[in-house]
C-alpha positions as CSV (number, residue, x, y, z in Angstrom):
1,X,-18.3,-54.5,-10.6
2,X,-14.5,-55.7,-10.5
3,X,-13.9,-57.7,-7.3
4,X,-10.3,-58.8,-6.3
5,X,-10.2,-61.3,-3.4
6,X,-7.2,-62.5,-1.7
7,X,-7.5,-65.3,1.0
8,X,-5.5,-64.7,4.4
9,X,-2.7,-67.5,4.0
10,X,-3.3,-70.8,4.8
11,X,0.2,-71.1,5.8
12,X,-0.1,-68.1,8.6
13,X,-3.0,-70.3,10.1
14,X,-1.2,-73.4,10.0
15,X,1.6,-71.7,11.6
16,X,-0.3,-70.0,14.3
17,X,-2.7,-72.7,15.3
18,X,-1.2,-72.3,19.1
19,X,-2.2,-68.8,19.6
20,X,-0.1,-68.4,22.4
21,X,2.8,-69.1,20.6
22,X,2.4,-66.4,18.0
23,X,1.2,-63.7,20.1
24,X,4.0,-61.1,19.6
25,X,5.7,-62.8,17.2
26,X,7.6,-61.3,14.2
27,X,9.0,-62.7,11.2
28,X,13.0,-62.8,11.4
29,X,14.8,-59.6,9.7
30,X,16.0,-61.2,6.9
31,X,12.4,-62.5,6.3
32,X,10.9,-59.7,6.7
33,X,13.6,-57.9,3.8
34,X,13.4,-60.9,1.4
35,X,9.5,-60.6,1.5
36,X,9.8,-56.4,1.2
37,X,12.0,-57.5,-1.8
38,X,9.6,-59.4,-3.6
39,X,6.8,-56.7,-3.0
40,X,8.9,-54.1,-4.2
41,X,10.0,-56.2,-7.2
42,X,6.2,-57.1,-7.8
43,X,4.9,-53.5,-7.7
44,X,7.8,-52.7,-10.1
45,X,6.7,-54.9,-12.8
46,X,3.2,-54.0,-12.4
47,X,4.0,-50.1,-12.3
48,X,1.6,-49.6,-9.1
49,X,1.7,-49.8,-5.8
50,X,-0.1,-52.5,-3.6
51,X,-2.2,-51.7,-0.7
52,X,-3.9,-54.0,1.0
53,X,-7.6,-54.0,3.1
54,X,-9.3,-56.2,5.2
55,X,-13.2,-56.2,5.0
56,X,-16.0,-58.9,5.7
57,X,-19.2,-60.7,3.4
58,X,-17.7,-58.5,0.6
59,X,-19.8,-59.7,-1.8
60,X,-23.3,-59.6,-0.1
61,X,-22.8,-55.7,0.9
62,X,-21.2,-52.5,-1.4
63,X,-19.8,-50.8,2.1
64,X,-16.9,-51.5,1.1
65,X,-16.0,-51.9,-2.9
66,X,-17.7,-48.5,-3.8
67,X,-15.1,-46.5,-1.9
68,X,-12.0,-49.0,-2.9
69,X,-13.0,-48.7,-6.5
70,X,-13.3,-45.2,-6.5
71,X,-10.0,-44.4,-4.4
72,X,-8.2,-47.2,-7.5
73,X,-10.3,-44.3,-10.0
74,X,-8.5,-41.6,-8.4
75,X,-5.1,-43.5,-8.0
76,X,-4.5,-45.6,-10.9
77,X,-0.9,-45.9,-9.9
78,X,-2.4,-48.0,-6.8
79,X,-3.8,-51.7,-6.6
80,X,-6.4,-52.5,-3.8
81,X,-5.9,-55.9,-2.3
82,X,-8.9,-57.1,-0.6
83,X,-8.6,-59.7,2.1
84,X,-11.9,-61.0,2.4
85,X,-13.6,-63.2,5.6
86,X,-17.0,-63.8,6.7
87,X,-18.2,-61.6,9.2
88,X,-18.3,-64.4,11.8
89,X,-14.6,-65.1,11.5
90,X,-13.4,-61.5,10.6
91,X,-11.9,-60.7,14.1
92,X,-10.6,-64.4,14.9
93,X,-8.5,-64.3,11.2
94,X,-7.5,-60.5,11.6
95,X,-6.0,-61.4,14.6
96,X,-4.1,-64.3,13.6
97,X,-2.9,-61.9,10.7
98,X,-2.4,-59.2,13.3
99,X,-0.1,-61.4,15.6
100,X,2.1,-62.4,13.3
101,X,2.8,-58.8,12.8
102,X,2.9,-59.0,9.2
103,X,2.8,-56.3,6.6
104,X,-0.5,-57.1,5.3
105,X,-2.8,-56.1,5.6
106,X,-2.1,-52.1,5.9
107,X,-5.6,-50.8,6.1
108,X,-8.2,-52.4,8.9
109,X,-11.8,-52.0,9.1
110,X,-12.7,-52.3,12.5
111,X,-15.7,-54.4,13.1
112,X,-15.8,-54.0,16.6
113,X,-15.1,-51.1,19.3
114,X,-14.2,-53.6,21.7
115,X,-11.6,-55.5,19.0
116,X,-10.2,-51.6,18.6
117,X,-8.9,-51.5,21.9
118,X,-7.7,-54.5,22.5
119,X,-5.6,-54.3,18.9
120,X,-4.4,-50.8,20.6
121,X,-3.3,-52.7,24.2
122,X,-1.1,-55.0,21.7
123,X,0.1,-52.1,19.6
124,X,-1.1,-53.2,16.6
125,X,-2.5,-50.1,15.2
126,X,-0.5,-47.0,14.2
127,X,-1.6,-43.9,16.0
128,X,-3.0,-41.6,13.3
129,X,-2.4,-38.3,15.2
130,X,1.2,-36.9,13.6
131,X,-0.2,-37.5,10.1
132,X,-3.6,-35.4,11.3
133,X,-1.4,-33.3,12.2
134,X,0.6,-32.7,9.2
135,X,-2.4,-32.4,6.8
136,X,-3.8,-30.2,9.4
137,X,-6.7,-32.4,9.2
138,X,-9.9,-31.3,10.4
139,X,-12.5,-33.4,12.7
140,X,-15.3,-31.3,13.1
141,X,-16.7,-32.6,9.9
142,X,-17.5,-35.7,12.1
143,X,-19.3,-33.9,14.8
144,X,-17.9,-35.5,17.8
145,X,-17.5,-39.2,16.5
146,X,-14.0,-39.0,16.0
147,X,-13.0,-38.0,19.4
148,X,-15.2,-40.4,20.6
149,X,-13.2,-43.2,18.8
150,X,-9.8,-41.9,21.0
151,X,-7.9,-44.5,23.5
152,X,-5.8,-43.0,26.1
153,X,-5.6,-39.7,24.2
154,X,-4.7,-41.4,21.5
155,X,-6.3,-41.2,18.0
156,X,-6.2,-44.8,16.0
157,X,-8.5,-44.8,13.8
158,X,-11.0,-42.4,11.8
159,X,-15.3,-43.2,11.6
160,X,-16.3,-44.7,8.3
161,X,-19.9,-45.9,9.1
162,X,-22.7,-44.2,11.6
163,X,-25.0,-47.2,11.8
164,X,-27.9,-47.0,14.5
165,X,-31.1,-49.3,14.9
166,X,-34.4,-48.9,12.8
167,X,-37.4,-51.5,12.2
168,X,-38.0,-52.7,8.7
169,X,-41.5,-53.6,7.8
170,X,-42.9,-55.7,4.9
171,X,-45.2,-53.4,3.1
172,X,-47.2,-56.2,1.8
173,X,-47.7,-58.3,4.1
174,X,-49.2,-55.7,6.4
175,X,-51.5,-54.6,2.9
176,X,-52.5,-57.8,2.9
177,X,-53.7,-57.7,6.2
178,X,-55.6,-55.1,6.5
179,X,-52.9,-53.3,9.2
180,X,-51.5,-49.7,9.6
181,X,-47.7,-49.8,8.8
182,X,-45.9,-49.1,11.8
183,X,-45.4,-45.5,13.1
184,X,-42.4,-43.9,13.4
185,X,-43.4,-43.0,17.2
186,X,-44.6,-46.3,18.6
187,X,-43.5,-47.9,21.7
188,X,-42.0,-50.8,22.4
189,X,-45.5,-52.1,24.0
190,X,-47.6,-51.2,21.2
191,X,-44.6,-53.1,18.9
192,X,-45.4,-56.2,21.0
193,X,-49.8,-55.6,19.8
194,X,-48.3,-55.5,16.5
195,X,-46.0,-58.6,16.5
196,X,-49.1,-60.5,17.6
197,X,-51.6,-59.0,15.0
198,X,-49.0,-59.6,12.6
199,X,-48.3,-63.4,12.9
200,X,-50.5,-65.6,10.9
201,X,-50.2,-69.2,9.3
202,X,-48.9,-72.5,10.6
203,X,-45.5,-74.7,9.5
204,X,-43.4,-73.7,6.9
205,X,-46.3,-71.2,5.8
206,X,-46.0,-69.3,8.8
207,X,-45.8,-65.4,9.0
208,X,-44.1,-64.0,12.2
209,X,-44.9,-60.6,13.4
210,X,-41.0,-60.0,14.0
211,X,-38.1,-61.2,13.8
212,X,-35.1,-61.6,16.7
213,X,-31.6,-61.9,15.8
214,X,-29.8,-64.4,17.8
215,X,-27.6,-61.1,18.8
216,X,-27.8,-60.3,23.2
217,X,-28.1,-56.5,21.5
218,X,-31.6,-57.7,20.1
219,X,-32.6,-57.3,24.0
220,X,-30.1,-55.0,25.6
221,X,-30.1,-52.5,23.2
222,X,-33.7,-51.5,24.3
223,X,-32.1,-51.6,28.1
224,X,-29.8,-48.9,27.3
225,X,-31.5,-47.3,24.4
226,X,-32.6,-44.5,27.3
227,X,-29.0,-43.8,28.1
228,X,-29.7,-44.3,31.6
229,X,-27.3,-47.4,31.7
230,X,-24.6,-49.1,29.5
231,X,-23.9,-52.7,29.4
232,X,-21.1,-52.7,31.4
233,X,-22.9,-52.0,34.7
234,X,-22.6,-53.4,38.6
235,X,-26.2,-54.2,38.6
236,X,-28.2,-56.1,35.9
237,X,-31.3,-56.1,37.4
238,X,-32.4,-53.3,34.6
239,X,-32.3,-56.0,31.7
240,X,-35.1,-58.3,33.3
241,X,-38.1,-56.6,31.8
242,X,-36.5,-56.4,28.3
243,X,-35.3,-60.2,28.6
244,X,-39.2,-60.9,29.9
245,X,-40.7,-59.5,27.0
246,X,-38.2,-61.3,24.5
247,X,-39.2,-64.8,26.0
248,X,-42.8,-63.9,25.7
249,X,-42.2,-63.0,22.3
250,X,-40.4,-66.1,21.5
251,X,-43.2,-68.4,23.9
252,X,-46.1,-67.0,22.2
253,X,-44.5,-67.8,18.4
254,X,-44.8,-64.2,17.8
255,X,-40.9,-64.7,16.5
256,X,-38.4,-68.0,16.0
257,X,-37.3,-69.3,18.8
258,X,-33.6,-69.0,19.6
259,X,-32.7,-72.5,19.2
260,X,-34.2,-73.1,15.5
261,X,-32.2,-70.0,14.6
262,X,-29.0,-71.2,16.4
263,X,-29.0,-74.6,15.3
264,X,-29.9,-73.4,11.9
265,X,-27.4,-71.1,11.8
266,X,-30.4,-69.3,9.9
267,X,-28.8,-65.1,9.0
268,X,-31.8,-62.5,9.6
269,X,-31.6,-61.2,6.3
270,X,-33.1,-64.7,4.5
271,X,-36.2,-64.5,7.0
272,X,-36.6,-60.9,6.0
273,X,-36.1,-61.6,2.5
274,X,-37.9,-64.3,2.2
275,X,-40.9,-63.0,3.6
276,X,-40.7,-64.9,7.0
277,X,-41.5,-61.9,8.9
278,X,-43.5,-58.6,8.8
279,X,-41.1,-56.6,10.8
280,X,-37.6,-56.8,12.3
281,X,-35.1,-54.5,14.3
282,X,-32.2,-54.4,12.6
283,X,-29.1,-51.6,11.9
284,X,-29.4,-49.3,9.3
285,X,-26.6,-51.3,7.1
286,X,-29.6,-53.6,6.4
287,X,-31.2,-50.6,4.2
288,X,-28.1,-51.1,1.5
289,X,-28.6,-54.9,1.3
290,X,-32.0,-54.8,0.8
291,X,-31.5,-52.0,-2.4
292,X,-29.3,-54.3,-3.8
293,X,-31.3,-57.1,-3.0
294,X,-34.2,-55.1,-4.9
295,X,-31.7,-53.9,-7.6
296,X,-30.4,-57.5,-8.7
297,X,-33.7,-58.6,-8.5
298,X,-33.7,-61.1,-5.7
299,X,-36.4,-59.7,-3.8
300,X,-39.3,-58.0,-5.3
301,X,-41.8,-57.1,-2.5
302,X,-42.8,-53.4,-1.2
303,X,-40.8,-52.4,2.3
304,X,-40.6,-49.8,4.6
305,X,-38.3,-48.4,7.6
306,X,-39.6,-47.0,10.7
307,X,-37.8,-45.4,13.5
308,X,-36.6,-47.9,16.1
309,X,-40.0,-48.1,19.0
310,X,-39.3,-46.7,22.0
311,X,-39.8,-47.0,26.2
312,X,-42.8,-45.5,27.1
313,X,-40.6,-43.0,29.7
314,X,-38.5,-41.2,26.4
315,X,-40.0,-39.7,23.1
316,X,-39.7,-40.9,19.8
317,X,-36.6,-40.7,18.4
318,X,-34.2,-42.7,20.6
319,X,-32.1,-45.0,19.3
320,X,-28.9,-47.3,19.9
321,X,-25.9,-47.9,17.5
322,X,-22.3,-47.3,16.6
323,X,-19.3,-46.7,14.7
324,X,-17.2,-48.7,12.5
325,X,-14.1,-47.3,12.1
326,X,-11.2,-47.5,9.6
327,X,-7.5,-48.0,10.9
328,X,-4.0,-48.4,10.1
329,X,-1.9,-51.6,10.7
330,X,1.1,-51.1,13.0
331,X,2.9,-53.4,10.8
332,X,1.9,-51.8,7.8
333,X,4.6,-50.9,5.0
334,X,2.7,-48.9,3.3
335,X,1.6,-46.0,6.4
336,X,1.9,-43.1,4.0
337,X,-0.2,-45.0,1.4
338,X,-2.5,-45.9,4.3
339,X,-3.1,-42.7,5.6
340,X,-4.2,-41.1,2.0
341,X,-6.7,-44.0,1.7
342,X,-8.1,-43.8,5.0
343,X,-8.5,-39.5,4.3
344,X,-10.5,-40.8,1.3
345,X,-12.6,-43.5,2.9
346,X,-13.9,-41.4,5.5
347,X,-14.2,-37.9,3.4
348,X,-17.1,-36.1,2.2
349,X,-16.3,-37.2,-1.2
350,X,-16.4,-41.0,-0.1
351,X,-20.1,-40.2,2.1
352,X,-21.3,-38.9,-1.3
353,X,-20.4,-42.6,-2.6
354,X,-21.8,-44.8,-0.2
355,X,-24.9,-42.4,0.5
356,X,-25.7,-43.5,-3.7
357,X,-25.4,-47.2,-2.4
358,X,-28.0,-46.3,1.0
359,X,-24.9,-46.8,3.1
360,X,-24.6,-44.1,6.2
361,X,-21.2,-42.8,7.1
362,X,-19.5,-41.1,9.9
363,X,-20.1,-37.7,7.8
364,X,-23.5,-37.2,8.4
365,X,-24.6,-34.1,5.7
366,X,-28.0,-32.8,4.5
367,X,-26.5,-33.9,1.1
368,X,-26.0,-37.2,1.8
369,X,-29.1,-38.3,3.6
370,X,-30.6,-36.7,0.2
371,X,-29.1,-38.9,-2.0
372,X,-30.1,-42.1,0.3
373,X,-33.6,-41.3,0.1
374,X,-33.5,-40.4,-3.3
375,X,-31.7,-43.4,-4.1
376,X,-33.2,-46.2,-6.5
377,X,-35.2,-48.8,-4.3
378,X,-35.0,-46.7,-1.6
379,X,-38.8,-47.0,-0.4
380,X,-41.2,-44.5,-1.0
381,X,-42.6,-42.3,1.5
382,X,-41.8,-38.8,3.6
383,X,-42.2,-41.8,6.6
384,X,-39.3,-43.3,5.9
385,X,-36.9,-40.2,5.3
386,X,-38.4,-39.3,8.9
387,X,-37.4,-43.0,10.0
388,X,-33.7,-41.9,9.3
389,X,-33.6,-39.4,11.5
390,X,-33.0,-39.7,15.4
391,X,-32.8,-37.1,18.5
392,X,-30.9,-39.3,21.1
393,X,-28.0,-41.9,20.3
394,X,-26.7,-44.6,22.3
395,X,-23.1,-46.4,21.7
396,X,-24.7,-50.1,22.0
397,X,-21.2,-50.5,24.0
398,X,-19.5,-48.6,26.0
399,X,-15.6,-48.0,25.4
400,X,-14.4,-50.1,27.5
401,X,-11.0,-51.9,27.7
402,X,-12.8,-55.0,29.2
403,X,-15.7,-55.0,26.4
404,X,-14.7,-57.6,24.6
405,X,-14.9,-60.1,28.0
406,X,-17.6,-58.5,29.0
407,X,-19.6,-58.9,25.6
408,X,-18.4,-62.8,26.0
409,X,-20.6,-63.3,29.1
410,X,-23.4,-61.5,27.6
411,X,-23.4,-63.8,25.4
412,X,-23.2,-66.8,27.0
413,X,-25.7,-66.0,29.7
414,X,-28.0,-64.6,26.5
415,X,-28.1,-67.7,24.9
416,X,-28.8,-69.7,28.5
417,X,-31.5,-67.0,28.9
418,X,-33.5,-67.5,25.8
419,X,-33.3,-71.6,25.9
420,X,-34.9,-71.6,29.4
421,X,-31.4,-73.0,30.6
422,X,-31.3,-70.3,33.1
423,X,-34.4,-68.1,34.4
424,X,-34.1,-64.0,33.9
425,X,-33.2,-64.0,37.6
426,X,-30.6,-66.5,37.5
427,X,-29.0,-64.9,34.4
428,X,-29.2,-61.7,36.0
429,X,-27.0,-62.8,39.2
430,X,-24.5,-64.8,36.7
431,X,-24.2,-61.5,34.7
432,X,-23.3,-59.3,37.9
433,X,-21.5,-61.9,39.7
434,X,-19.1,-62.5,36.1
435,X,-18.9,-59.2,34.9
436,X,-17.7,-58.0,38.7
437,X,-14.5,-60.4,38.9
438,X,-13.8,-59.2,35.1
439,X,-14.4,-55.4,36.0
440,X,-12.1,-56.2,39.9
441,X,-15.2,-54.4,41.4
């Protein structure tokens, strides 16, 4: 598959190193024309036009280049620029790009809600709404999602992926053992019976039962997965069972402990793929990287997905997740080129595409959940259709203007939690007495 990469300038970092300084900035009229010239004079001589995307870990994931080469299929007039950064650095580099208000990139993937408001607050995003309301551009097709993605009334951007939480399973490891494959209505409790039945070996031979990503939503999803609370809340006390059973998890080496996985800086899918683990919560996302893990031939073994377990107090089907939406750049010079793209990446056409890759979309159709399961390396089994499907859905965050500060403490105090830094109680009070000063309550 063709693969064009551009780098975000090492002279725009250079020149924004004091953040402070470029926040707000603009490049200088004439600039900003000499540097419209030479784009202009560059998409003459090529005959197309340039657009320009931002995505993250490209290569390791087809979310992205399935729908950019099909949109350059449909448009050969048009050449996709791909500004590539790992998902680790993806906001910190769009927002250096982002305050220097510069024309590229034109089209954003939004990695996180939380980064969608605040690039809102600063008016970097276009407000999508007039050219909606030009093509007389229906939402319903969403189902609710993209109303759910407004900000003060204000539509900025349009749901691309519908990702929520499932649990992957190594089929051969529990064959080998002589255990059931987990259900698709198990609780979280009888998940913990598995973990231990499931861990086995000593050293650099051992087996986990599961796996924990170093993530604070690897234990406060389950907290919220009831929709009784979010994580923005005045009271914490609901996480302490969820953060209990995580530590014992960790205690009784039923999982890797938080600070080999830290220090490490060891990703969940190697453990998975590398047969460290017989289960692990993860997002749905994980199901296309582990086809095309299967497909190039990385990773050979039998797997399975299973709906995510759930408290004792709901039924099965309850799950947590979220949207990743597609936006336009406020800076863009390209918005009618923009908008056209974003119409295709989030259409039924573009679902169709990424459904043949096992990616889910913000177009859930009977269609396209067909051609995931019937997808090559999509595992076997009427279990794991049934695994895709869910009766209750929690945003893992709420929409929250304060998220991103918020999510900041949760992570601090998460990563105190699980190196026995801080007790569950202790955390607790930091987290209410924190996110109180941050929320003025």
């Amino acid at each position: 598959m063709r693969k064009k990469q551009v780098a975000v300038m090492m002279t725009v970092v250079m020149a924004c190193t004091g953040l402070t300084a470029c926040a707000g900035s603009s490049k200088p009229a004439e600039e900003k024309k000499e540097s419209g010239a030479a784009a202009e004079a560059a998409e003459a001589a090529s005959g197309k036009k340039t657009l320009s995307v931002t995505t993250w870990d490209n290569e390791s994931t087809p979310q992205f280049q399935a729908v950019i080469d099909a949109y350059e299929a449909k448009n050969p007039d048009v050449e996709i620029k791909i500004i590539d950064t790992s998902a680790d650095e993806y906001n910190n580099s769009l927002g250096i790009s982002l305050s220097a208000a510069q024309p590229d990139p034109d089209v954003i993937w939004v990695k996180d809600m939380g980064s969608m408001l605040q690039m809102a607050d600063k008016k970097q995003l276009l407000p999508i709404d007039d050219f909606m309301k030009k093509d007389n551009f229906d939402l319903s097709i969403y189902k609710g999602a993209a109303e759910q993605l407004q900000y003060n009334g204000v539509s900025y951007a349009l749901p691309y992926r519908n990702d929520w939480y499932v649990l992957y399973y190594n089929k051969d490891l529990f064959d080998a053992a002589g255990v059931e494959y987990p259900s698709n209505d198990m609780t979280w409790e009888e998940y913990y019976d598995l973990a231990a039945k499931m861990t086995s070996g000593e050293g650099s031979a051992k087996v986990y039962g599961s796996h924990n990503h170093t993530w604070q939503a690897l234990v406060t999803n389950w907290a919220v997965q009831d929709g009784t609370h979010t994580v923005v809340e005045k009271d914490y006390s609901f996480l302490a069972p969820w953060y209990e059973e995580a530590l014992a998890l960790q205690d009784n080496g039923y999982i890797q402990d938080y600070s080999t996985l830290k220090t490490a800086n060891i990703h969940y899918s190697s453990v998975f793929k590398n047969q460290q683990c017989a289960m692990m919560p993860m997002g749905t996302w994980f199901i296309a990287t582990m086809m095309q893990s299967q497909a190039s031939g990385e990773t050979n073994f039998h797997w399975g997905v299973a709906r995510i377990p759930h408290p004792s107090n709901t039924e099965t089907g309850y799950t947590v997740g979220a949207l990743t939406p597609v936006a336009i750049s406020a800076f863009t010079d390209e918005p009618d080129l923009s908008w056209d793209f974003v119409k295709f990446a989030t259409s039924e056409e573009a679902a169709e595409i990424l459904a043949a890759q096992g990616v889910f979309t913000g177009i859930q159709t009977e269609e396209s959940m067909k051609t995931i399961a019937s997808a090559e390396y999509f595992p076997e089994g009427e279990s794991n259709v049934e695994a895709l499907s869910y009766t209750h859905y929690s945003f893992d965050r709420p929409l929250d203007p304060k998220i991103e500060e918020i999510r900041t403490v949760l992570n601090e105090v998460h990563e105190m939690i699980m190196i026995h830094s801080y007790t569950v109680e202790e955390g607790i009070q930091e987290l209410t007495e924190r996110i109180a000063e941050i929320k003025e309550w």
